[in-house]
C-alpha positions as CSV (number, residue, x, y, z in Angstrom):
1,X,-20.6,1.1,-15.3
2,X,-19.5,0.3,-18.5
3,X,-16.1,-1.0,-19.7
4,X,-14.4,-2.0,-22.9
5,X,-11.5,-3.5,-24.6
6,X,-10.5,-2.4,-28.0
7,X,-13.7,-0.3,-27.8
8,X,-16.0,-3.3,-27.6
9,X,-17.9,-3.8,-23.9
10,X,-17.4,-6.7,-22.1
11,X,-19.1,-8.0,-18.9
12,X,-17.4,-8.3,-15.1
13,X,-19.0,-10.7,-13.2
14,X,-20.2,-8.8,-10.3
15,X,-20.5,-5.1,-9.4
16,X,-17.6,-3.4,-8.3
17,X,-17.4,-2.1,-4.7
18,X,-18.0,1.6,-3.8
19,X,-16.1,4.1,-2.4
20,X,-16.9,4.1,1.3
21,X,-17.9,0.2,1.1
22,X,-15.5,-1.7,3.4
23,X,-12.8,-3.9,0.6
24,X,-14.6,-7.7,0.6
25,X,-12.2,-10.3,1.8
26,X,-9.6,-11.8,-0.7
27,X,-6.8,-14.1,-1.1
28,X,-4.4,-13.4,-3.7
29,X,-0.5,-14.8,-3.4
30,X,2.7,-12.9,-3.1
31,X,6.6,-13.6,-5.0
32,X,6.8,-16.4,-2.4
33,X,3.5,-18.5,-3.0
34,X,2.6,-16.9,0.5
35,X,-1.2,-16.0,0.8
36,X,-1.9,-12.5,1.4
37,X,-5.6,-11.3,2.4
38,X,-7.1,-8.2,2.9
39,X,-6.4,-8.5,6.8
40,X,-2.5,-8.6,5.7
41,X,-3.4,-4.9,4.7
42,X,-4.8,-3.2,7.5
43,X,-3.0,-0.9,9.5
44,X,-1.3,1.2,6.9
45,X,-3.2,2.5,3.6
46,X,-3.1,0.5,0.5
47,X,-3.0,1.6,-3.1
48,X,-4.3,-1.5,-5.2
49,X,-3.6,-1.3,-8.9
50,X,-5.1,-3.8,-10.7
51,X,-4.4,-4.8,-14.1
52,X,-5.2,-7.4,-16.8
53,X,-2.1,-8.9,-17.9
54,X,1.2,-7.7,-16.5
55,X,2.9,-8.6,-19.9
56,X,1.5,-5.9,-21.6
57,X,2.7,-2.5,-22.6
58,X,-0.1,-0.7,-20.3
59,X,0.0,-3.2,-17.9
60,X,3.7,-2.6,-17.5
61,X,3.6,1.4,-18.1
62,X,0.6,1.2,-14.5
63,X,3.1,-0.7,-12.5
64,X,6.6,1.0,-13.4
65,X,4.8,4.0,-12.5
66,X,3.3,3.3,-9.6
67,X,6.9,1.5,-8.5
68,X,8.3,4.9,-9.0
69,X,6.1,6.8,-7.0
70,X,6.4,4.3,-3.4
71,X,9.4,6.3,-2.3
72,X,7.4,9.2,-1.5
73,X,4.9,7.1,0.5
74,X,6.9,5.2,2.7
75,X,3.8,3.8,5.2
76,X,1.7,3.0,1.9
77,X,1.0,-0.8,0.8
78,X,1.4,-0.8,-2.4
79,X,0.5,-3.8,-4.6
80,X,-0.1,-4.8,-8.2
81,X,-2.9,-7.6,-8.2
82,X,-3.1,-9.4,-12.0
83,X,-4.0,-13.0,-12.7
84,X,-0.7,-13.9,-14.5
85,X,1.2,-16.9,-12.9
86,X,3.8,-15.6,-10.2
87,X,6.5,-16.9,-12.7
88,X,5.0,-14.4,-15.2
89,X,4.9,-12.2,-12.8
90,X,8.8,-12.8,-11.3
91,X,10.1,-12.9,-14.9
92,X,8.8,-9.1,-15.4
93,X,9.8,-7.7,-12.8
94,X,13.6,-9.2,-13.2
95,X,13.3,-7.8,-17.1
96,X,11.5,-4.7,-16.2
97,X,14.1,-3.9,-12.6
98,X,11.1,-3.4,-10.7
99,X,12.0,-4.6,-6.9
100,X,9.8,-2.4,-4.6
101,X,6.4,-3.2,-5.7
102,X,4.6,-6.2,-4.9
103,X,3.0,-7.8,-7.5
104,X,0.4,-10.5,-6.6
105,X,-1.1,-13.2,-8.4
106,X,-4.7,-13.6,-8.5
107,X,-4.8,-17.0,-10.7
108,X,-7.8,-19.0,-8.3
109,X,-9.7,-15.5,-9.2
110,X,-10.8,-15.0,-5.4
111,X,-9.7,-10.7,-5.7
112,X,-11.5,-10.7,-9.0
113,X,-14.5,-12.9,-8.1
114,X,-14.6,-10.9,-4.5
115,X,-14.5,-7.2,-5.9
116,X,-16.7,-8.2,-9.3
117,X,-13.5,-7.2,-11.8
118,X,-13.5,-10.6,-13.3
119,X,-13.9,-10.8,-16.7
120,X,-15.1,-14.5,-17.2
121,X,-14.9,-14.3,-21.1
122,X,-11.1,-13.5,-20.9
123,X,-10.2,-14.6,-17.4
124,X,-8.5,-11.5,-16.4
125,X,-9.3,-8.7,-14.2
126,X,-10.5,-4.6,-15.3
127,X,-8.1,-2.2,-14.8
128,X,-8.4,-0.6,-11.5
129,X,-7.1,1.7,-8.8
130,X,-7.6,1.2,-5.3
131,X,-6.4,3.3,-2.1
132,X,-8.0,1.9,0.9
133,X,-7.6,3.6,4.5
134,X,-5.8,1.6,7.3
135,X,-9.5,-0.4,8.3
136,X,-9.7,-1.3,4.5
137,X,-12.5,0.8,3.6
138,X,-12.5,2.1,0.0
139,X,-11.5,5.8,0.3
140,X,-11.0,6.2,-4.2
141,X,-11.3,4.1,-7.1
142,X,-10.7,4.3,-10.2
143,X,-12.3,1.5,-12.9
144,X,-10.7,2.0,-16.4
145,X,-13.8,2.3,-18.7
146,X,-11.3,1.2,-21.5
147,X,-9.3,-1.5,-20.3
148,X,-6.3,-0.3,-23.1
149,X,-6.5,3.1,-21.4
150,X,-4.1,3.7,-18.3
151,X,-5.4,5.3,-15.0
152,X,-5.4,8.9,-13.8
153,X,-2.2,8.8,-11.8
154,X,-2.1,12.3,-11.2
155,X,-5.7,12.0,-9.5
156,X,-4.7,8.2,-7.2
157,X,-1.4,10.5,-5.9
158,X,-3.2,13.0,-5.0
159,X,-5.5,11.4,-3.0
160,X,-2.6,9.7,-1.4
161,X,-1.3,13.1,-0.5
162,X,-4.3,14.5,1.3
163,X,-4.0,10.9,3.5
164,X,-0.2,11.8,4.7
């Protein structure tokens, strides 16, 4: 698949999982420098959303919306994986009064090296959308094929819908 930024391709380092393929193993590390793995996940279904730089207006606009949304899926991980710092990451969230959604930090690249959305040029990660089931299989994705684009929301809540 192909994906752009500012309408010009760029290359991920690996191939994206499917859906159906089981999520590979990850560490990525939460508000509290705690490491949190794929195993952390299973036992509830996860939405992933993935996105290059959480100081940025899309970036921001994909994770206030999905923060707004948790309430209606009380047994849903949900978290926001991008490889700014966890101080970057902090300092949004207190300017942006987002406090429900977990946003990890994926600066030693394992998530983005482990699911192929690296992009080495840059050093951040393709806008993505993940819900996996409670085993951590991949039951939708989305990959942006422009990375200035946002998802489809409407289509990730759905799915979400048909799991509850």
């Amino acid at each position: 698949m192909k994906v752009t930024f500012k309408g010009k391709e760029v290359k991920l380092i690996g191939i994206p999982p499917e859906v159906g393929d089981s999520m590979p193993n990850f560490t990525v590390l939460n508000k509290d420098k705690h490491k949190v793995t794929k195993d952390n996940l299973l036992g509830k279904v996860s939405l992933i959303s993935v996105v290059p730089d959480i100081n940025t207006p899309v970036c921001s606009i994909q994770t206030k919306t999905f923060n707004q949304t948790m309430d209606q899926f009380p047994n849903v991980n949900f978290l926001t994986i991008s490889t700014n710092t966890i101080q970057d990451q902090q300092n949004w969230c207190a300017a942006e009064d987002v406090k429900n959604m977990q946003l990890m930090s994926d600066k030693n690249l394992s998530f983005g090296k482990a699911t192929g959305l690296l992009i080495p040029e840059s050093g951040i990660l393709a806008r993505s959308v993940w819900v996996l089931d409670p085993n951590g299989k991949i039951l939708y994705r989305e990959l942006v094929d422009e990375i200035t684009h946002e998802p489809n929301y409407d289509a990730v809540l759905n799915e979400l819908k048909q799991l509850h």
